[in-house]
C-alpha positions, 0 to 999 in steps of 0.5 A: 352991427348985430352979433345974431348974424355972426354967432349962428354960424359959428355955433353952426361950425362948432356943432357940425357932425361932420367936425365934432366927429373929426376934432373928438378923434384927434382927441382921442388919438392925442389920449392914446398916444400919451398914454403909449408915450408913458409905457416906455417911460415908465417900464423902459428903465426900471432901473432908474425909477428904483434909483429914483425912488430910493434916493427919494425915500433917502432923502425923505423928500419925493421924487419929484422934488430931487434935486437936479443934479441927482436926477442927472447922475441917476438918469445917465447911470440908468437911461439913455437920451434915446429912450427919453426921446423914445418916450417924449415924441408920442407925448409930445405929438399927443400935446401938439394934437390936443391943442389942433383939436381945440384950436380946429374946434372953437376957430370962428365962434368969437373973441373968446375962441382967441383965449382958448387958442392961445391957451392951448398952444401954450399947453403943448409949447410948456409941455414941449418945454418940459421934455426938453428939460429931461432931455438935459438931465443927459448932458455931461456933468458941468454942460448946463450948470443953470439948467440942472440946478434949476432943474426942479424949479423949472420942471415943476413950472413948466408942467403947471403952466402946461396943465393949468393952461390946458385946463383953460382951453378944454374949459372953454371948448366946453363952454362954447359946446355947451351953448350950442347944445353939444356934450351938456352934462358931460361939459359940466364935468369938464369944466368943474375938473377942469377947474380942479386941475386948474386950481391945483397944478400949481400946489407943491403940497398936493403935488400938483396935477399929472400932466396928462390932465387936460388931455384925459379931459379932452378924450372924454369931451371927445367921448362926447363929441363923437356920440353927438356927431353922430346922432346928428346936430339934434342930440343931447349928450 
């Protein structure tokens, strides 16, 4: 069977106005949200980032890097589950529409549009993990021995799994632009800090990479997937 047939219309999906111009705004509602998700995470309890931060500097380790059950008794002495659920939904839902802009994107284009679905899900599903992870942190002390020892470990997993998964899935959303003339130059400085993000998520000694990684790549593919869909399927981004 000759595969000519099949790919013009799937790059014509793929390069549609119409649907570049609706997957970029998903992308960019799934940025916007992450970043109203980290306001109230990061400003709602001072207090428990001071309490982190110094116990941190005690230590002499990072904050990241606390142990579990510290981050529990700091967490339950300066927070509240309702304001970690406060800040996780918007990030939460932003993850959940990153990976529906990809998966809409790429559906229908070939085998490699399977990869970059899965890969995306995984993304929001590890992150979705991650924040039921810190929900944890609340529970009374001796309720989840395994989980708040484990708590850095598990933490740190799940958010390269998340990052370095959702890497793979703008990527190749990129990719498959690209070859339909779609975001060209822009999808090359995707793909290469895709590659980054990839490469280094799972690196203690950097620090890993900011579980917002993939979604800031997906906004400024969006950028670009909206200025095409605009102009027309003719356009050169």
């Amino acid at each position: 069977m000759s595969t000519t047939g099949s790919a013009t219309p799937a790059r014509a999906v793929l390069s549609a106005p119409a649907a570049l111009r609706r997957n970029a705004v998903l992308f960019m509602i799934a940025f916007g949200l992450f970043v109203v998700g980290v306001v109230p995470a990061m400003f709602g309890s001072p207090d428990r980032f001071l309490a982190e931060e110094a116990a941190a500097q005690e230590a002499g380790v990072a904050v990241r890097d606390l142990p579990g059950p510290l981050l529990s008794e700091i967490a339950r002495q300066h927070s509240s589950a309702g304001l970690e659920i406060l800040a996780g939904l918007p990030v939460i839902l932003a993850m959940i529409l990153f990976a529906v802009a990809i998966i809409r994107s790429v559906r229908g284009t070939g085998r490699a549009a399977a990869v970059w679905t899965i890969s995306a899900m995984t993304a929001a599903a590890a992150f979705i993990a991650d924040m039921l992870l810190y929900l944890c942190l609340f529970a009374e002390p001796g309720s989840l021995p395994v989980v708040i020892a484990n708590f850095e470990l598990l933490n740190k997993g799940s958010i390269a799994i998340s990052v370095m998964a959702g890497c793979i899935a703008v990527a190749g959303l990129a990719t498959a632009l690209r070859v339909c003339g779609v975001a060209r130059r822009t999808g090359v400085v995707v793909i290469a800090l895709a590659a980054l993000g990839f490469v280094a998520a799972p690196i203690p000694a950097v620090g890993g990479m900011p579980p917002a990684w993939p979604v800031l790549l997906g906004f400024v593919l969006g950028v670009a997937m909206l200025r095409h869909g605009r102009v027309g399927e003719r356009g050169v981004i």
